[in-house]
PyMOL Python script that loads the backbone (N, CA, C, O; Angstrom):
from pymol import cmd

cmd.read_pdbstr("""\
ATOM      1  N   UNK A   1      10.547  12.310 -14.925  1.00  0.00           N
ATOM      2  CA  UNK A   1      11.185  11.964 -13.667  1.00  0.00           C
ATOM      3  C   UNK A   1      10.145  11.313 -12.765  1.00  0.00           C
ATOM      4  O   UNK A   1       9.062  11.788 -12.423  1.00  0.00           O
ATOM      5  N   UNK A   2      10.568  10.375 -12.510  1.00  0.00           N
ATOM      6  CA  UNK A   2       9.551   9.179 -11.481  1.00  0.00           C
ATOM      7  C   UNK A   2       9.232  10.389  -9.846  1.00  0.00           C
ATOM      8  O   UNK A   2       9.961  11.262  -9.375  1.00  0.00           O
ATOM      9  N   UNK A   3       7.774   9.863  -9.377  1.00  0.00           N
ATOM     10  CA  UNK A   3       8.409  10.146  -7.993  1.00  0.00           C
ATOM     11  C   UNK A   3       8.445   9.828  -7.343  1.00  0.00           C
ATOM     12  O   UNK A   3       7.787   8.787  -7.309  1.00  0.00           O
ATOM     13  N   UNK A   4       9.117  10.164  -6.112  1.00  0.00           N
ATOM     14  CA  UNK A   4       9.955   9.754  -4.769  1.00  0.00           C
ATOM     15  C   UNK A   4       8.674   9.221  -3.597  1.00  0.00           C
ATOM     16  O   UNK A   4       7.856   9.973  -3.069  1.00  0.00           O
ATOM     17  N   UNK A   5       8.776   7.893  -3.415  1.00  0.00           N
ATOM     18  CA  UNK A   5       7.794   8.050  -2.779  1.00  0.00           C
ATOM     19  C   UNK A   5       7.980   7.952  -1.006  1.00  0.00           C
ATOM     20  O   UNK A   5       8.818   7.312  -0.371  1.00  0.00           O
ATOM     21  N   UNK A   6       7.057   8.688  -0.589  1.00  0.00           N
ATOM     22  CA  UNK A   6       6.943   8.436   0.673  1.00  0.00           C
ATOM     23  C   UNK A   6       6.282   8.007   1.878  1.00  0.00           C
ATOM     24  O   UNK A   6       5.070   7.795   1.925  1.00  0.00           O
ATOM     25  N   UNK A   7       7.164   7.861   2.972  1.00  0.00           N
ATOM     26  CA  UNK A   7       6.219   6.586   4.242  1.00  0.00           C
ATOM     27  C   UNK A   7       6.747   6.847   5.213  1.00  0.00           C
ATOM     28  O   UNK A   7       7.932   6.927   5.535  1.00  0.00           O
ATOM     29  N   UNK A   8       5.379   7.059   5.960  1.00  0.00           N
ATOM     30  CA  UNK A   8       6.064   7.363   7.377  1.00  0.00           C
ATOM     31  C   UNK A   8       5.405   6.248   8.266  1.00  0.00           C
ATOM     32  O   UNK A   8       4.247   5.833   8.217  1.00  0.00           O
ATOM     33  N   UNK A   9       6.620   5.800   9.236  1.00  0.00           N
ATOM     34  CA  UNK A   9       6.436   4.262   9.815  1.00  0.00           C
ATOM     35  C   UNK A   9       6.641   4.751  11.327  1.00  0.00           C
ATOM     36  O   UNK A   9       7.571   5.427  11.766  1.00  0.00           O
ATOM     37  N   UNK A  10       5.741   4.331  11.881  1.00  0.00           N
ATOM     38  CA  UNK A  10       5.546   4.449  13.433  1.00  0.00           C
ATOM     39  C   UNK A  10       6.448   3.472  14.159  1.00  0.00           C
ATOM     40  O   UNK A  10       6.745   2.404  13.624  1.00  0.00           O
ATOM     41  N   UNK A  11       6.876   3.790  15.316  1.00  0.00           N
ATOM     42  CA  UNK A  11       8.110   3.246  16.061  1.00  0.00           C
ATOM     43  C   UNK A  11       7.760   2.822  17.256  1.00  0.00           C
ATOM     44  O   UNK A  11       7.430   3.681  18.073  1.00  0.00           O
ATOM     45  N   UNK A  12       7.747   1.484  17.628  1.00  0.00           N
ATOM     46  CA  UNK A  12       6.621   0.871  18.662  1.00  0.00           C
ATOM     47  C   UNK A  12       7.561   0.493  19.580  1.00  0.00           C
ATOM     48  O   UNK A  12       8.606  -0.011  19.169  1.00  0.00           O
ATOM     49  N   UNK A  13       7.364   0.655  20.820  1.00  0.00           N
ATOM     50  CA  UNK A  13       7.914   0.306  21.867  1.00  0.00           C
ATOM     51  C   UNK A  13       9.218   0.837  22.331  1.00  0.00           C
ATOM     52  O   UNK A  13       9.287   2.058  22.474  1.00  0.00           O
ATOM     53  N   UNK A  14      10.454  -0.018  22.635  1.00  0.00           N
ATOM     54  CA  UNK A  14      11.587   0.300  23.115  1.00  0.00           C
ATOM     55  C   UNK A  14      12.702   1.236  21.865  1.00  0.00           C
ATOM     56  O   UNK A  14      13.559   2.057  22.193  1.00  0.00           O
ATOM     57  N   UNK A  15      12.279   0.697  20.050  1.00  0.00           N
ATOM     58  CA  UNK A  15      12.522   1.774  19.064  1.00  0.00           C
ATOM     59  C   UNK A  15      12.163   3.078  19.502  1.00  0.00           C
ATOM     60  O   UNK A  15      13.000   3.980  19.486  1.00  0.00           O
ATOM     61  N   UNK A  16      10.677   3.313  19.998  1.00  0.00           N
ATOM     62  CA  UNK A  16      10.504   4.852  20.104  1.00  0.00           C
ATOM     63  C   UNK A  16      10.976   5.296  21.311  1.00  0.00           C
ATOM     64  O   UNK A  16      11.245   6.490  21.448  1.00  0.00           O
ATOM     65  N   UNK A  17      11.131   4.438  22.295  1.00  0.00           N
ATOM     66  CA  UNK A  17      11.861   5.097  24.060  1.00  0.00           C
ATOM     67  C   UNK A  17      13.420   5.539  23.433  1.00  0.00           C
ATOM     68  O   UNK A  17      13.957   6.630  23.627  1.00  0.00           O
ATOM     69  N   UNK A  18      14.072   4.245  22.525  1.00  0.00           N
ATOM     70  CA  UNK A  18      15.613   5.268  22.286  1.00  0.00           C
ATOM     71  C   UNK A  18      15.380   5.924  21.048  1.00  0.00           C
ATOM     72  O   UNK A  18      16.174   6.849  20.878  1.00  0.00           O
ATOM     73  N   UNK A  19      14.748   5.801  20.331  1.00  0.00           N
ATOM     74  CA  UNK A  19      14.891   6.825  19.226  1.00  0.00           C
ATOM     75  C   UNK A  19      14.475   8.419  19.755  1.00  0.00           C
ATOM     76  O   UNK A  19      14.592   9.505  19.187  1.00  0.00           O
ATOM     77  N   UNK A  20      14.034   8.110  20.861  1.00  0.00           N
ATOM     78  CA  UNK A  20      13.363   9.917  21.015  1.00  0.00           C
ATOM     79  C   UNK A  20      12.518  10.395  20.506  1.00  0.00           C
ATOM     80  O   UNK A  20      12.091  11.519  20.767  1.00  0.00           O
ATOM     81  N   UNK A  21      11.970   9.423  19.421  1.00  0.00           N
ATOM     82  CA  UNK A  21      10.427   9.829  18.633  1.00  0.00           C
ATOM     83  C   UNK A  21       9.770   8.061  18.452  1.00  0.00           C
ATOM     84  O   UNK A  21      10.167   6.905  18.598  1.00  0.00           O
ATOM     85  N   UNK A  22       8.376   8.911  17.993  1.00  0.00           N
ATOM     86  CA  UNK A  22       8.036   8.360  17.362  1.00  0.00           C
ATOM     87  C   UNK A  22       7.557   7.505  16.382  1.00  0.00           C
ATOM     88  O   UNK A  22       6.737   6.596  16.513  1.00  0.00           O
ATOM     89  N   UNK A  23       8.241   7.938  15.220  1.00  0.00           N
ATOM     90  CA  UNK A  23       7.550   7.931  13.900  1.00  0.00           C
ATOM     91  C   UNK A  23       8.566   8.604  12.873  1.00  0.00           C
ATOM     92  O   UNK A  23       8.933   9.768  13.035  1.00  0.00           O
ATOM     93  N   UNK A  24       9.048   7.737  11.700  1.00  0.00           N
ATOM     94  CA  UNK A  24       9.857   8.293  10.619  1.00  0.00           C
ATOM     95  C   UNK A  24       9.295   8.521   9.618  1.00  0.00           C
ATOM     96  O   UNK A  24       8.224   7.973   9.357  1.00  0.00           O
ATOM     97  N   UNK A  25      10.037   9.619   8.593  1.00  0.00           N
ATOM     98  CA  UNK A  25       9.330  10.022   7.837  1.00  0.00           C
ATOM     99  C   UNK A  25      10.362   9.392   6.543  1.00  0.00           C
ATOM    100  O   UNK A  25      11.545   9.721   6.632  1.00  0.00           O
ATOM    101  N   UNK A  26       9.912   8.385   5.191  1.00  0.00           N
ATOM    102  CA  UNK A  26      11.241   7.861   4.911  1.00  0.00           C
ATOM    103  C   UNK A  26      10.832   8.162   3.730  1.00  0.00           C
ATOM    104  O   UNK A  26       9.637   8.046   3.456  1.00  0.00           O
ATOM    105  N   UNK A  27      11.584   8.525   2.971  1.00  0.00           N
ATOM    106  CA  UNK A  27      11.960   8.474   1.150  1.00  0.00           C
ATOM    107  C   UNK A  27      12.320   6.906   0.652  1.00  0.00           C
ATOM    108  O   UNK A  27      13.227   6.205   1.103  1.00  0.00           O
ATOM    109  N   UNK A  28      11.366   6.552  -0.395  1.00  0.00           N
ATOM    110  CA  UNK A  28      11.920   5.648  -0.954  1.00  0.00           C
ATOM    111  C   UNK A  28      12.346   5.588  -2.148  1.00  0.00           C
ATOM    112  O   UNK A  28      12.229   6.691  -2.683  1.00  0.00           O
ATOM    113  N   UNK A  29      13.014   4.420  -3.169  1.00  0.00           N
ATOM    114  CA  UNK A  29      13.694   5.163  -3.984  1.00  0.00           C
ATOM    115  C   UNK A  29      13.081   5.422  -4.817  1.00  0.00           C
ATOM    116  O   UNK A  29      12.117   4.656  -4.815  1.00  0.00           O
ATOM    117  N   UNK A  30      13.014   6.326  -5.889  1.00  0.00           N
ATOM    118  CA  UNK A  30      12.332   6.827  -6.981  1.00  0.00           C
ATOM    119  C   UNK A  30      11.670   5.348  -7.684  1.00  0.00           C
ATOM    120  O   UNK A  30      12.266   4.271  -7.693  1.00  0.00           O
ATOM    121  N   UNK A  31      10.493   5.565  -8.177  1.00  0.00           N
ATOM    122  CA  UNK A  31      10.511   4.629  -9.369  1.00  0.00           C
ATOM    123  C   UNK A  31      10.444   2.835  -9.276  1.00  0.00           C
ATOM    124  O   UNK A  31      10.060   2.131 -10.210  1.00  0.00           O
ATOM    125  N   UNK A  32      10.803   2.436  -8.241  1.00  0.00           N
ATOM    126  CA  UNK A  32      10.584   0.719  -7.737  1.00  0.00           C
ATOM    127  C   UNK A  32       9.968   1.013  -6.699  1.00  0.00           C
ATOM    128  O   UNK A  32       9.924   2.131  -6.187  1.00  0.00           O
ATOM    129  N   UNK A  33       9.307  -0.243  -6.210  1.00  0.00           N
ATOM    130  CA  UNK A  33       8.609  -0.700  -5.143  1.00  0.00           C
ATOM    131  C   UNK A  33       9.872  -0.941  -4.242  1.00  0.00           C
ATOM    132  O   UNK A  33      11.003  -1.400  -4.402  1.00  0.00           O
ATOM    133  N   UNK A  34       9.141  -0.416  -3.232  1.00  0.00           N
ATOM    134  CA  UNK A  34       9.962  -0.962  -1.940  1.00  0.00           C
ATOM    135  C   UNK A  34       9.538  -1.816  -1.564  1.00  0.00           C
ATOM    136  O   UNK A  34       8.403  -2.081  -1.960  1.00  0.00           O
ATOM    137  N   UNK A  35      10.470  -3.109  -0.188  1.00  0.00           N
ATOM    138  CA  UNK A  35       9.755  -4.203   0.048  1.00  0.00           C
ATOM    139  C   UNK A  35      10.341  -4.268   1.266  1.00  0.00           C
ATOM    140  O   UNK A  35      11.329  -3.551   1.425  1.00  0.00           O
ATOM    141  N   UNK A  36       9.944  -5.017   2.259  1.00  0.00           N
ATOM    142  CA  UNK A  36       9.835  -4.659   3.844  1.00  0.00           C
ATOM    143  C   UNK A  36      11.117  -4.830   4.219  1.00  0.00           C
ATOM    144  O   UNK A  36      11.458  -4.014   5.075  1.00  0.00           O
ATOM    145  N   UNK A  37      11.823  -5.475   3.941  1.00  0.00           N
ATOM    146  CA  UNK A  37      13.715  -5.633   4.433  1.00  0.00           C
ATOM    147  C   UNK A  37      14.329  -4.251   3.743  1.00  0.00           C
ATOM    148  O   UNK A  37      15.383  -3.718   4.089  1.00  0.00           O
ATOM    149  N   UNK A  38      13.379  -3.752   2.618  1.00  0.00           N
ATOM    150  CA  UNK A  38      14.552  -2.549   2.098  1.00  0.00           C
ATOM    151  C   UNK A  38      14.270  -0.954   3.342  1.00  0.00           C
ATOM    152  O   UNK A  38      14.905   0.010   3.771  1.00  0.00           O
ATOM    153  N   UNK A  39      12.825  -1.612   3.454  1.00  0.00           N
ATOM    154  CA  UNK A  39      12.008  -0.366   4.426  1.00  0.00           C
ATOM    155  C   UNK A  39      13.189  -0.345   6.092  1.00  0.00           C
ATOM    156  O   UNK A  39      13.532   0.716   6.613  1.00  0.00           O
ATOM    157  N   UNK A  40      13.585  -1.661   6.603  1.00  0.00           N
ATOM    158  CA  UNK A  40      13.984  -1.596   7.375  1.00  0.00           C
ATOM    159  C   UNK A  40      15.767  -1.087   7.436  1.00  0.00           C
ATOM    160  O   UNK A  40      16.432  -0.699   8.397  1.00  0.00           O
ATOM    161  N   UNK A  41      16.003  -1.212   6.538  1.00  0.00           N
ATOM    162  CA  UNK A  41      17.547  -0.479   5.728  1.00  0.00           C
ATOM    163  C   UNK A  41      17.269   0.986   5.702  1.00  0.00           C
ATOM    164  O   UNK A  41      18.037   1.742   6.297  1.00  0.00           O
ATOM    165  N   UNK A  42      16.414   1.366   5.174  1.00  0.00           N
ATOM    166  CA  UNK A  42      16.232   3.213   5.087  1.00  0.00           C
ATOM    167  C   UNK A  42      15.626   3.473   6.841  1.00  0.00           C
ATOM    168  O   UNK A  42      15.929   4.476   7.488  1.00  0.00           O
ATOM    169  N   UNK A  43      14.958   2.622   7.247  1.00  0.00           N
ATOM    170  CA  UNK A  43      15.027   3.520   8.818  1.00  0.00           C
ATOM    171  C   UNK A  43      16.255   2.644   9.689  1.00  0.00           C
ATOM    172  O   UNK A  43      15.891   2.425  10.844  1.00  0.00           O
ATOM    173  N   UNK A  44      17.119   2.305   9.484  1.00  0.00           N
ATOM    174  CA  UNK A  44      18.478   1.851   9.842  1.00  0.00           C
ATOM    175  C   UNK A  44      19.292   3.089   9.046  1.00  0.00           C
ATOM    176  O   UNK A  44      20.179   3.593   9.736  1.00  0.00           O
ATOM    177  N   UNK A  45      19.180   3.475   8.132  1.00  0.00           N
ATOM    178  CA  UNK A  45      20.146   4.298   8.046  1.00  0.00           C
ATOM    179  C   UNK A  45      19.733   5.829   8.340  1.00  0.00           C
ATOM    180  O   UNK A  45      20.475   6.790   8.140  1.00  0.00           O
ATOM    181  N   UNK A  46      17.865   5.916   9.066  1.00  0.00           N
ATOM    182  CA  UNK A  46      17.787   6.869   9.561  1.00  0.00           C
ATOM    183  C   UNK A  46      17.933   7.534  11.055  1.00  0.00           C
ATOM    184  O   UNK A  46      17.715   8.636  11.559  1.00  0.00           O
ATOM    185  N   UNK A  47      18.475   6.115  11.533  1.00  0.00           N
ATOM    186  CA  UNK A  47      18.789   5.835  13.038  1.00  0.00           C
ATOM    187  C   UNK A  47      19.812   5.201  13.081  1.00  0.00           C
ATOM    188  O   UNK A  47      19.514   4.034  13.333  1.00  0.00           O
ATOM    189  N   UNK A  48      21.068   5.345  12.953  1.00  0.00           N
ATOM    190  CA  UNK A  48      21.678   4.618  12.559  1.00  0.00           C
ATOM    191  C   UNK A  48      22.522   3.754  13.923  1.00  0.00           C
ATOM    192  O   UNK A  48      23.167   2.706  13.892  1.00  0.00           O
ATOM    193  N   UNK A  49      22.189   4.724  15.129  1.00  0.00           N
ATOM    194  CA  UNK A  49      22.768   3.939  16.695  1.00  0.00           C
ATOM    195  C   UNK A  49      21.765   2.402  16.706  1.00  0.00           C
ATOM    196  O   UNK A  49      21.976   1.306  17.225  1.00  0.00           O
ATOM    197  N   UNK A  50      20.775   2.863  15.994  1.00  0.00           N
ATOM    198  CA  UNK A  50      19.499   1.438  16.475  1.00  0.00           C
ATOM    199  C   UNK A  50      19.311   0.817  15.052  1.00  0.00           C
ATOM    200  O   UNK A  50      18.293   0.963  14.376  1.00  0.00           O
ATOM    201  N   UNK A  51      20.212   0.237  14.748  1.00  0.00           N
ATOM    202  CA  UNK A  51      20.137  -0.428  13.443  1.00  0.00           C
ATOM    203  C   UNK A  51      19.997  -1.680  13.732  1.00  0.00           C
ATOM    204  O   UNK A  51      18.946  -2.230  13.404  1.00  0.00           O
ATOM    205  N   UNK A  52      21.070  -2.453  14.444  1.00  0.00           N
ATOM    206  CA  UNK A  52      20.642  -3.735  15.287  1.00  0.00           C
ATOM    207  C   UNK A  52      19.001  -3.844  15.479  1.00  0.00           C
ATOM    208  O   UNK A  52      18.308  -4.519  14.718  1.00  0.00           O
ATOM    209  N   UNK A  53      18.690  -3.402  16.134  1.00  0.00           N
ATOM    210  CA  UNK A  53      16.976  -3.345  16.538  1.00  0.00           C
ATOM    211  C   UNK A  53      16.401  -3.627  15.570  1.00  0.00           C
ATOM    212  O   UNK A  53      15.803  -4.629  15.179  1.00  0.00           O
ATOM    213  N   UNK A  54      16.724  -2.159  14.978  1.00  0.00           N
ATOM    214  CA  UNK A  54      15.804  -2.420  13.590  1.00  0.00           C
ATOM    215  C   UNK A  54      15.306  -3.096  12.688  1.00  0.00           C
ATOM    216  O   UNK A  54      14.176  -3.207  12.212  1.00  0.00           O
ATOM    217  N   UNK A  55      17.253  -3.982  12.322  1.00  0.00           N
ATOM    218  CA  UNK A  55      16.907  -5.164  11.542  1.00  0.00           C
ATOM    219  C   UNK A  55      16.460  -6.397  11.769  1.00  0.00           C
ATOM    220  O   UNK A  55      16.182  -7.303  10.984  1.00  0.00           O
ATOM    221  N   UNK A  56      16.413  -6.318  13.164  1.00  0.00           N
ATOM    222  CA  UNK A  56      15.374  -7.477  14.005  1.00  0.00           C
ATOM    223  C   UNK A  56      14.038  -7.099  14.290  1.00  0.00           C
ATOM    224  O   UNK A  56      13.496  -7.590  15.281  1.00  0.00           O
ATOM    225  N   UNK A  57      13.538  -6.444  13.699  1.00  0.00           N
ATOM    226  CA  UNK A  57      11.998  -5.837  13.905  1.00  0.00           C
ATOM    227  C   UNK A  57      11.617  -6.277  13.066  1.00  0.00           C
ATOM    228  O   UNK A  57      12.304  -6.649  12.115  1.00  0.00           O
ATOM    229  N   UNK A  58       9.742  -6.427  13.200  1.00  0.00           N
ATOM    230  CA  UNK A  58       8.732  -6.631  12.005  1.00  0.00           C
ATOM    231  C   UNK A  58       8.845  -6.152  11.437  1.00  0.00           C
ATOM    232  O   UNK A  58       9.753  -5.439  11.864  1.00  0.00           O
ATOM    233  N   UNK A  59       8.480  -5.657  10.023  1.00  0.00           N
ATOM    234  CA  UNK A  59       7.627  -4.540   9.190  1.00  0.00           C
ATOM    235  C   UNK A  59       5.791  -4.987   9.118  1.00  0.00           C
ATOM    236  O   UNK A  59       5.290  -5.854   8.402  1.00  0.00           O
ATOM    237  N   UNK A  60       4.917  -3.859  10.335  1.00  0.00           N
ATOM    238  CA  UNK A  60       3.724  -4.088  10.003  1.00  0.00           C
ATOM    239  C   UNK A  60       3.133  -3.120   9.225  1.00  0.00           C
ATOM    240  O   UNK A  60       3.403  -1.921   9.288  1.00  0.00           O
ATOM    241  N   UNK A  61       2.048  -3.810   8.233  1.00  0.00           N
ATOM    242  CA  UNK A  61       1.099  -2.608   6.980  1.00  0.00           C
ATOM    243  C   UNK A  61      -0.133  -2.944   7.624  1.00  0.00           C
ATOM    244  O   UNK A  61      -0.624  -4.061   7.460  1.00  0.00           O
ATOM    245  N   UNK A  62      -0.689  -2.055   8.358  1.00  0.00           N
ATOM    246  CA  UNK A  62      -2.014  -1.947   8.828  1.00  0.00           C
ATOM    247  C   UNK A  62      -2.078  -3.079   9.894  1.00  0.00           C
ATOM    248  O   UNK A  62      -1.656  -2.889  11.035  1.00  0.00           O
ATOM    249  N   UNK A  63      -2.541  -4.097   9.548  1.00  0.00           N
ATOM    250  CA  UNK A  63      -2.258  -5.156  10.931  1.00  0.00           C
ATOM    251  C   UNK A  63      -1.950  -6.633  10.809  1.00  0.00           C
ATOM    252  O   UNK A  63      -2.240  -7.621  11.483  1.00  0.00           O
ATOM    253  N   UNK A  64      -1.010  -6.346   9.306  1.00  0.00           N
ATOM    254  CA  UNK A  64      -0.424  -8.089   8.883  1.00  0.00           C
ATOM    255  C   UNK A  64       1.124  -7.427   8.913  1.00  0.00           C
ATOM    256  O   UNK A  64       1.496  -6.290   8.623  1.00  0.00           O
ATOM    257  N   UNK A  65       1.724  -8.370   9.290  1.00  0.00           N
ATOM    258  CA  UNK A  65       3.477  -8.713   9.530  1.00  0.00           C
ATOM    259  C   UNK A  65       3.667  -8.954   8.149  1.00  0.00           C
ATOM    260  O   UNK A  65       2.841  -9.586   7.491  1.00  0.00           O
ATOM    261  N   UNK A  66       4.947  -8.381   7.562  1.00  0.00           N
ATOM    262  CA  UNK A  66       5.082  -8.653   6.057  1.00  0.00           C
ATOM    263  C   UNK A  66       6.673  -9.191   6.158  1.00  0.00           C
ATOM    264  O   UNK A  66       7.554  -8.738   6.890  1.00  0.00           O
ATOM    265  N   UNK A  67       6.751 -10.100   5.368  1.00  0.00           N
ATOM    266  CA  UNK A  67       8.153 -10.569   5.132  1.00  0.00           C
ATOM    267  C   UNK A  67       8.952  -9.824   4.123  1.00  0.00           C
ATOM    268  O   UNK A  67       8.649  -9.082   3.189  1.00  0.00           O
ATOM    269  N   UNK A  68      10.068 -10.263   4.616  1.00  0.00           N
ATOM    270  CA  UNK A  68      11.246  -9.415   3.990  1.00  0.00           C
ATOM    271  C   UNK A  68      11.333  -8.879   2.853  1.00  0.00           C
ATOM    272  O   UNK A  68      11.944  -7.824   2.675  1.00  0.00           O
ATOM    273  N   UNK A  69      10.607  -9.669   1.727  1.00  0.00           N
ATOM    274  CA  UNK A  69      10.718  -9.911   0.525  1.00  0.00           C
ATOM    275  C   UNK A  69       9.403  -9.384  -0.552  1.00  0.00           C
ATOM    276  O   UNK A  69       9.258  -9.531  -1.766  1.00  0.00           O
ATOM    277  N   UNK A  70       8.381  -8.585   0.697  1.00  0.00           N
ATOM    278  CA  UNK A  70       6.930  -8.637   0.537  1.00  0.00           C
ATOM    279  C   UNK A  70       7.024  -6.973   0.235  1.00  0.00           C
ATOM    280  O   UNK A  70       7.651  -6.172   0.928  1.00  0.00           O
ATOM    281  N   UNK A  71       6.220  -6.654  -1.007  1.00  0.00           N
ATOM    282  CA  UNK A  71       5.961  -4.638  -1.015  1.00  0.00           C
ATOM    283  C   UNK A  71       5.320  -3.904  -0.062  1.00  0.00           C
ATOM    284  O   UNK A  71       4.156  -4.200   0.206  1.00  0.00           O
ATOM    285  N   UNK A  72       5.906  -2.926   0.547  1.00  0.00           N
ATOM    286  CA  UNK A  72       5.018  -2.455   1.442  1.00  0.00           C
ATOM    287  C   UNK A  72       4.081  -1.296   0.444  1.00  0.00           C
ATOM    288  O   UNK A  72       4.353  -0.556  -0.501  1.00  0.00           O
ATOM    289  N   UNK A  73       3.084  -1.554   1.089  1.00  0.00           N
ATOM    290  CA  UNK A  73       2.093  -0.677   0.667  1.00  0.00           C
ATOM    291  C   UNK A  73       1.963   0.824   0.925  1.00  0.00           C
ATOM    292  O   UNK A  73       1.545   1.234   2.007  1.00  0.00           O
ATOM    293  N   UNK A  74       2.341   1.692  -0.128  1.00  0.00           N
ATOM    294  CA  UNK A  74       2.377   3.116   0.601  1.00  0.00           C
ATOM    295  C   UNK A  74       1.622   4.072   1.244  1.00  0.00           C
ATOM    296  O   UNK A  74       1.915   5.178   1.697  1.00  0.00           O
ATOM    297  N   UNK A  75       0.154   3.174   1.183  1.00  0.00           N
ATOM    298  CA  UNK A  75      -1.104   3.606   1.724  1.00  0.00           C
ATOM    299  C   UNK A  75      -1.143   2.738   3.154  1.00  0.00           C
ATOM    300  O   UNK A  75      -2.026   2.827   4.007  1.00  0.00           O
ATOM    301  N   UNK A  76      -0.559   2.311   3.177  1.00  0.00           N
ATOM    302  CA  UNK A  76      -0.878   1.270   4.452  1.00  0.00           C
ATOM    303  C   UNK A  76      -0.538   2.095   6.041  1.00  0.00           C
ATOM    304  O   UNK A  76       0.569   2.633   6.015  1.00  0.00           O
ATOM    305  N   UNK A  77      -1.164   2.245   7.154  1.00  0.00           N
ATOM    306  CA  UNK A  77      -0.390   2.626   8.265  1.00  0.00           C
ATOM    307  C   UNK A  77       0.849   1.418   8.898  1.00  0.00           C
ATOM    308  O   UNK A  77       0.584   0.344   9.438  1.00  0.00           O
ATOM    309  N   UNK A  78       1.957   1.885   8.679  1.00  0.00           N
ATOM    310  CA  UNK A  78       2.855   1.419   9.066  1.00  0.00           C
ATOM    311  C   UNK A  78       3.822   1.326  10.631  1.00  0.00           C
ATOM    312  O   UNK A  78       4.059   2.233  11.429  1.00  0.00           O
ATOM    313  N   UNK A  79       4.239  -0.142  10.672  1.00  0.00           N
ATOM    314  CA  UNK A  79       5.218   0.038  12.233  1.00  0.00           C
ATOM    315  C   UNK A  79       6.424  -0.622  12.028  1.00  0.00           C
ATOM    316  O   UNK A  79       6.596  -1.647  11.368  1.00  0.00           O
ATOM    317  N   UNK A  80       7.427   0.174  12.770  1.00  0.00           N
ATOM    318  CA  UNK A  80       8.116  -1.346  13.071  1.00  0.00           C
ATOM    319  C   UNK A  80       7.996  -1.771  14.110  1.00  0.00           C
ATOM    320  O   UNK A  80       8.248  -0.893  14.935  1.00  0.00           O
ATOM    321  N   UNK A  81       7.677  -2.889  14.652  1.00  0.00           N
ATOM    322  CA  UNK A  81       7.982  -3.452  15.663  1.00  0.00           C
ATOM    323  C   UNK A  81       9.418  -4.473  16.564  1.00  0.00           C
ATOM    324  O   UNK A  81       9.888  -5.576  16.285  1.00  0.00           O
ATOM    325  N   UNK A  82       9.684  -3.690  17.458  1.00  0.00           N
ATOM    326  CA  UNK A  82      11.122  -4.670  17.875  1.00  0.00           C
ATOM    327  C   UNK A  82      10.921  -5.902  18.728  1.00  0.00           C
ATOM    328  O   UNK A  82       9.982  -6.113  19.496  1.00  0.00           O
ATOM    329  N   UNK A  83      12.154  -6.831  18.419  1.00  0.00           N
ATOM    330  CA  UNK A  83      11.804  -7.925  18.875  1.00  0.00           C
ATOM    331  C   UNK A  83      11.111  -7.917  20.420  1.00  0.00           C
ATOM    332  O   UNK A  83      11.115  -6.750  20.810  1.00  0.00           O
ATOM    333  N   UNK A  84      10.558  -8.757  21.364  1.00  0.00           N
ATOM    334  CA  UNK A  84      10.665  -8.594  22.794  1.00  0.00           C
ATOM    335  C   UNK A  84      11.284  -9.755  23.555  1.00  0.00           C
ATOM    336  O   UNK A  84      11.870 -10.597  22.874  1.00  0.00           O
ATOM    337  N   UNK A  85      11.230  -9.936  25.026  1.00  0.00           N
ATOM    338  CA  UNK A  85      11.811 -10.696  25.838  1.00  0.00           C
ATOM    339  C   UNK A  85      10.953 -10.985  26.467  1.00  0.00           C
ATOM    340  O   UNK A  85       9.895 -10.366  26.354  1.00  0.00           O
ATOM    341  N   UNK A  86      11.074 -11.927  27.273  1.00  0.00           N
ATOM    342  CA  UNK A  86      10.564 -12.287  28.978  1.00  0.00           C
ATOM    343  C   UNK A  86       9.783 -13.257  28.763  1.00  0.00           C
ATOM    344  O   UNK A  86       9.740 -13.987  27.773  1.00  0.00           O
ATOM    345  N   UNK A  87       9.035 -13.277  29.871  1.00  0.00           N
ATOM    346  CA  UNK A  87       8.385 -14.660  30.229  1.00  0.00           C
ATOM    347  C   UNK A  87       7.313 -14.956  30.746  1.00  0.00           C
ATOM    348  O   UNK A  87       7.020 -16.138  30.928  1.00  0.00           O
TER     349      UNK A  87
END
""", "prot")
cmd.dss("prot")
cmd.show_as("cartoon", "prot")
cmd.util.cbc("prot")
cmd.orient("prot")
């Protein structure tokens, strides 16, 4: 039996004012690599009022922006970051 791996991704800015925390703690799926659009699906479905947000957020691994399509590293310190505004 493969195992489950896990990542916990820090929640930057206006994510952590409505989420009420911090920082998630996420299961990924057994056995494949996860990759930064799937990372943002498992903390969308661990927040599921701030999913919008979510899926408009970065995925950062230590201090490079990773695209959608890119593995996140399970050693890496992780964020999401949400989009911002202003001027």
């Amino acid at each position: 039996m493969a195992d489950t791996p896990s990542y916990q991704v820090d929640l930057s800015g206006n994510l952590a004012i409505q989420a009420g925390r911090s920082r998630l703690h996420l299961a990924g799926p057994p056995g494949s690599t996860l990759v930064a659009g799937d990372l943002r699906k498992l903390a969308a479905a661990e927040v599921p009022e701030l999913a919008p947000l979510i899926e408009g957020s970065l995925v950062v691994a230590d201090d490079r922006i990773l695209g959608s399509a890119e593995p996140v590293p399970q050693s890496a310190r992780l964020s999401l970051v949400p989009p911002v505004s202003g001027g």
